[in-house]
C-alpha positions in Angstrom: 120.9 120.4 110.2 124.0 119.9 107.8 122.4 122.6 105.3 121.8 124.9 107.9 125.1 124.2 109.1 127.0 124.7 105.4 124.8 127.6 104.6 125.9 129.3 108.2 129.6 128.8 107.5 129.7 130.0 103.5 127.7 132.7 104.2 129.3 134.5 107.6 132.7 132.4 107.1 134.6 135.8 108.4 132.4 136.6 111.1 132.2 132.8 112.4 135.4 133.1 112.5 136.2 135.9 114.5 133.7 134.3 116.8 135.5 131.0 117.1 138.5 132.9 117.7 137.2 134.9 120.6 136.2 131.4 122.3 139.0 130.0 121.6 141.2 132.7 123.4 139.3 132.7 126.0 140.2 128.9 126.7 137.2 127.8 125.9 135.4 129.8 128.7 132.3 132.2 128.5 130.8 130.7 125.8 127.5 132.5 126.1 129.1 135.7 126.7 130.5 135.3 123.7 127.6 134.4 121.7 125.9 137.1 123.1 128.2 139.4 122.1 128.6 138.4 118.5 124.9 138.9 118.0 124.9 142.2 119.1 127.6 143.4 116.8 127.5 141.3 113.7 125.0 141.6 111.6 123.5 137.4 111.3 122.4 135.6 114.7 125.0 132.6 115.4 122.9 129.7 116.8 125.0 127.4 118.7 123.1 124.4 118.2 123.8 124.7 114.1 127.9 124.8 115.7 128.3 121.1 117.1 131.7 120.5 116.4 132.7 123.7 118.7 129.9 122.6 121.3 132.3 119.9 121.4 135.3 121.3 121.8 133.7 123.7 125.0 132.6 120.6 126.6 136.3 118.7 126.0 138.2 121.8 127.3 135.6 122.0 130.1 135.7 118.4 130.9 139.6 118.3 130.6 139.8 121.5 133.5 136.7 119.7 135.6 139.6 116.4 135.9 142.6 118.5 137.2 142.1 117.1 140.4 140.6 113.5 138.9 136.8 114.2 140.7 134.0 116.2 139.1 132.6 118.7 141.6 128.7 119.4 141.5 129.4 122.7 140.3 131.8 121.7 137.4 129.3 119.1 136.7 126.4 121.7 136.1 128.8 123.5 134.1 129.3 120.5 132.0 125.5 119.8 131.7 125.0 123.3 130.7 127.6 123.4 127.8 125.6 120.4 126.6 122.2 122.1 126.7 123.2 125.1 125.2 124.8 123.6 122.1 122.1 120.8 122.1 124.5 117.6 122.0 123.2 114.3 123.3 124.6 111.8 125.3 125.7 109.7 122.0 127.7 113.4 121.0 129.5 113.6 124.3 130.2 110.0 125.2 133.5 109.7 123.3 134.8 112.9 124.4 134.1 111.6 128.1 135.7 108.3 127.2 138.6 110.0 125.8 139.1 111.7 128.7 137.9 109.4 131.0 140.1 106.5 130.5 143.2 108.4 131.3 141.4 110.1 134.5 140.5 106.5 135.6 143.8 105.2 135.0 145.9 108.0 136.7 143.5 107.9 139.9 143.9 104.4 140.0 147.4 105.1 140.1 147.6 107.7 142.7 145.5 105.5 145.0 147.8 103.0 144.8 150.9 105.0 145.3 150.8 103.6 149.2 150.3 99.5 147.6 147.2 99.7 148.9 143.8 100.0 147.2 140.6 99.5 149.7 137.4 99.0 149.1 137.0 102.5 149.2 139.3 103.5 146.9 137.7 101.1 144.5 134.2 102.4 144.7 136.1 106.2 144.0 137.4 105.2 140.9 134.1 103.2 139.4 132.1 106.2 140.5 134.3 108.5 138.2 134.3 106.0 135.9 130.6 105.7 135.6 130.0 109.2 135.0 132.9 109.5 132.4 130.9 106.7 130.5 134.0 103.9 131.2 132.7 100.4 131.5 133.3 98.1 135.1 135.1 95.4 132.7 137.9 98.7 131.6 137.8 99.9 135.3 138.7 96.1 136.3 141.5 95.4 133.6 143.0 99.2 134.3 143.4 98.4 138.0 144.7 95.0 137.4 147.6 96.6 135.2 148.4 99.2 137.9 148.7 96.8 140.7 150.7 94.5 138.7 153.4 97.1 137.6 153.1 98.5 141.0 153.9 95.1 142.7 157.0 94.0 139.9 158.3 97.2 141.0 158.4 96.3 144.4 160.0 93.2 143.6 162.8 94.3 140.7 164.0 96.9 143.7 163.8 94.0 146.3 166.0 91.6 144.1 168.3 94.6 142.9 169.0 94.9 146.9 170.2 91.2 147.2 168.4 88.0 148.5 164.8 87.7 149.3 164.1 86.6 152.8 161.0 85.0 154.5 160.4 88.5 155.3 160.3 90.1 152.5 158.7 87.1 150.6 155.7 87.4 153.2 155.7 91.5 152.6 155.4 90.9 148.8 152.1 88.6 149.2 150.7 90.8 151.4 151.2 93.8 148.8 149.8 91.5 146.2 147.0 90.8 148.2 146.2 94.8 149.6 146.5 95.5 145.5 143.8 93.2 144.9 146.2 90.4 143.0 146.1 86.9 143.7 149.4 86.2 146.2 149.9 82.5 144.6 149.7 83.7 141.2 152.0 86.8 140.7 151.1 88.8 137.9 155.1 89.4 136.7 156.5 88.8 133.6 158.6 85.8 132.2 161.8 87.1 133.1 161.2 88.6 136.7 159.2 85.7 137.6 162.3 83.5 136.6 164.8 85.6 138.9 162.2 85.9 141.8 161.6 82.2 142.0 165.4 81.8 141.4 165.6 84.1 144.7 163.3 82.4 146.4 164.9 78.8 145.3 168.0 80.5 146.9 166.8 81.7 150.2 165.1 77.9 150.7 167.9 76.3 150.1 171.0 78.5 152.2 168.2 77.4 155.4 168.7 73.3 154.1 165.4 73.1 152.7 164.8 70.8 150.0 162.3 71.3 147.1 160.9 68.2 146.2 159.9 67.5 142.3 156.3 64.9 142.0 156.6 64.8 138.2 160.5 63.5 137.1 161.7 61.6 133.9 163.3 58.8 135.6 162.1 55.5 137.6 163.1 56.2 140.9 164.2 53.8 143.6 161.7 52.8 146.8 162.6 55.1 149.1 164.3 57.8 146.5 162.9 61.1 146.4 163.6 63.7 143.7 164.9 67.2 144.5 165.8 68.8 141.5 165.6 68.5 138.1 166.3 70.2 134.8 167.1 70.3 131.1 171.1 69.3 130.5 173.5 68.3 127.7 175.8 65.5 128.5 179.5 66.6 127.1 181.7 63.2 126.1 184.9 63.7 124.4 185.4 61.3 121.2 188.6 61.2 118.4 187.2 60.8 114.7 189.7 60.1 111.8 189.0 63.2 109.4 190.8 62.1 106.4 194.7 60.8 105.8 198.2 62.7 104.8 201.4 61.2 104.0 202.8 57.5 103.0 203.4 56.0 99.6 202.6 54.4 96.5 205.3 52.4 96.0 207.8 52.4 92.6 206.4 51.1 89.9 208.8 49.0 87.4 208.0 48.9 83.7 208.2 45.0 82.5 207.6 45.4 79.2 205.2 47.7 76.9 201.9 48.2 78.5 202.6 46.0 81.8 204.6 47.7 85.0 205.0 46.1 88.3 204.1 48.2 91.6 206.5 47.7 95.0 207.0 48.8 98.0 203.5 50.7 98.6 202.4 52.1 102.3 199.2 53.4 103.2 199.1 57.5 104.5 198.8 58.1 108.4 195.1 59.0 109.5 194.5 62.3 110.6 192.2 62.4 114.0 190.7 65.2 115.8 189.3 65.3 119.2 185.5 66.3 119.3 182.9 66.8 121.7 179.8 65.3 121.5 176.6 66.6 123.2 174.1 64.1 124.5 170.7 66.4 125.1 168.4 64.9 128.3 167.9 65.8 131.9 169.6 65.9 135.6 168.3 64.8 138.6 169.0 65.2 142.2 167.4 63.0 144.2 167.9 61.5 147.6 170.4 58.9 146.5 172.3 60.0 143.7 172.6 62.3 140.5 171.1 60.9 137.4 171.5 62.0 133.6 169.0 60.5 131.5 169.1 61.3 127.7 168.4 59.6 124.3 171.7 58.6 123.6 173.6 58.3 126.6 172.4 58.1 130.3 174.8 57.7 134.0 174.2 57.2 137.3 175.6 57.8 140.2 175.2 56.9 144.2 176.5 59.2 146.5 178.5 56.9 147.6 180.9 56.4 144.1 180.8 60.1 143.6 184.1 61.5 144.2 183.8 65.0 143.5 181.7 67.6 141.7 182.7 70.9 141.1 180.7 73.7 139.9 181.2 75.8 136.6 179.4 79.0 135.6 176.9 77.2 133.2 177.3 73.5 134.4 178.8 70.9 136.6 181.9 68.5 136.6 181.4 64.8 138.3 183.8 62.5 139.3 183.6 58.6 140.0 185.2 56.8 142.1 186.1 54.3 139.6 187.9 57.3 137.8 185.1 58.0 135.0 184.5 61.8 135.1 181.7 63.9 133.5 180.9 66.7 132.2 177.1 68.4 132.3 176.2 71.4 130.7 173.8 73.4 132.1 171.2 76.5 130.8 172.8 79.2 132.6 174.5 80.5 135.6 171.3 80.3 137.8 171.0 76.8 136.6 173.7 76.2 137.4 173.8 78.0 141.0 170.9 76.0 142.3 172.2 72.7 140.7 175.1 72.9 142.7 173.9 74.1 146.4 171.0 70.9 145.8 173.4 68.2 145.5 175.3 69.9 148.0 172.5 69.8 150.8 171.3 66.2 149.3 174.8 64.6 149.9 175.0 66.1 153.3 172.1 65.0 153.9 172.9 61.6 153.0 175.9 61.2 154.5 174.4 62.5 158.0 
């Protein structure tokens, strides 16, 4: 066929041309006609199934009008299956063309049918059906949906968190949209950094009703009776003076005795020069029951709620305060750290104390 093909072209390059042409302005339509029409006037017979490669481009620009509306009507599909027959392509020939077109149909219907955050059962068997006949596998079908109901649902819950807090309410509204789109409500499908605000949001709204989280898996011994609330990654801040080198004082006079020997008085050593520094002790805070723990490498405190004296909050950490007069200082990830730090030694020392 590729002789027949090359010897077509380089001998009737003009009037393949014109032919081509005629098809082309046409948008691809009337094919036949055209054929027809250019074997009554030229003076070779064009066969269309030595022209594969514009067979193909009828049946793309065919395809691509039959999926305006994302379905294939009977009629559009016996178009389709006579642009094949007539320019003698397989199924191997026109399965990438359908694939090409087909994956972008599939996706954009799945879209659209989720457009309420809803996709039935219904729905579903719609979109495999086109999918089947636009040669697009069930695994593609499954991983496209997947990705459409994901961004659909972190949409849902960037706006929500944009708005404010997240209550019960709207907590229970986003599993139930996760659950209509198919996704898994205890497993959100978001990405690292919504997930990280939405459970901070959610941390929030438990906590302003006085509920407690409680932590199974902490890096301290607790007490009988002690249960742990909270705990996170910290930097213990401890203030320290370090001599840094000396300035000043004296040699002394030295008085020459005689040649080659001298006697040295009245020396004085030079004054230190100290700097305060801060050191930072890496470990981890916990809230429990009872009292507020650090518990790093090279440094550790305690605390009952009964010696603390005060705690005060700070945008990336918190200040304690003894009884005994010994203060610290813990520093914190971020502001969200931070946030819920604060509010869970809050509620525990109430708590406590009630």
């Amino acid at each position: 066929m590729l002789t027949k093909i090359t010897k077509f072209l380089s001998e009737n390059f003009g009037s393949y041309q014109k032919l081509i042409k005629a098809i082309k302005e046409d948008n691809y339509k009337n094919w036949e006609q055209h054929f027809n029409d250019f074997n009554q006037i030229s003076g070779v017979k064009a066969n269309p199934i030595e022209m594969k490669s514009l067979g193909l481009d009828v049946y793309e620009k065919n395809l691509s009008h039959s999926l305006s509306n994302l379905r294939i009507s009977d009629d559009k599909r016996a178009l389709l299956q006579s642009i094949q027959q007539f320019f003698g392509l397989s199924d191997n020939d026109i399965n990438p063309v359908k694939r090409k077109l087909g994956l972008k149909a599939v996706d954009l219907l799945s879209q659209y049918r989720m457009q309420d955050s809803e996709l039935s059962d219904i729905e579903k068997y719609e979109i495999h059906l086109l999918a089947k006949e636009l040669a697009v596998t069930v695994s593609e079908v499954e991983s496209i949906n997947l990705k459409n109901a994901s961004d659909k649902l972190q949409k849902i819950i960037k706006d929500k968190i944009a708005a404010g807090r997240i209550t019960d309410i709207e907590q229970q509204n986003i599993y139930n949209t996760a659950k209509a789109l198919g996704l898994n409500p205890a497993n959100l499908p978001l990405d690292a950094q919504t997930k990280t605000i939405f459970d901070h949001h959610v941390l929030l709204n438990a906590l302003e009703k006085g509920n407690l989280p409680i932590i199974s898996n902490v890096s301290i011994v607790v007490q009988k009776n002690e249960v742990a609330h909270w705990q996170i990654n910290a930097t213990l801040l401890t203030p320290k003076t370090i001599t840094t080198g000396y300035t000043g004082g004296s040699r002394g006079v030295s008085i020459r005795v005689m040649k080659g020997v001298s006697y040295r008085i009245g020396s004085s050593r030079s004054t230190p020069i100290r700097e305060s520094v801060t050191i930072r002790h890496s470990g981890v805070l916990v809230v429990t029951n009872k009292r507020i723990v650090f518990a790093g490498s090279g440094k550790s405190f305690s605390i009952g709620y009964k010696q603390l004296l005060s705690f005060d909050p700070y945008s990336n950490g918190i200040g304690l305060q003894k009884e005994s007069g010994t203060g610290y200082l813990v520093e914190l990830p971020n502001f969200q750290a931070s946030e819920i730090t604060f509010k869970v030694l809050e509620i525990a020392i109430n708590n406590f104390f009630a």
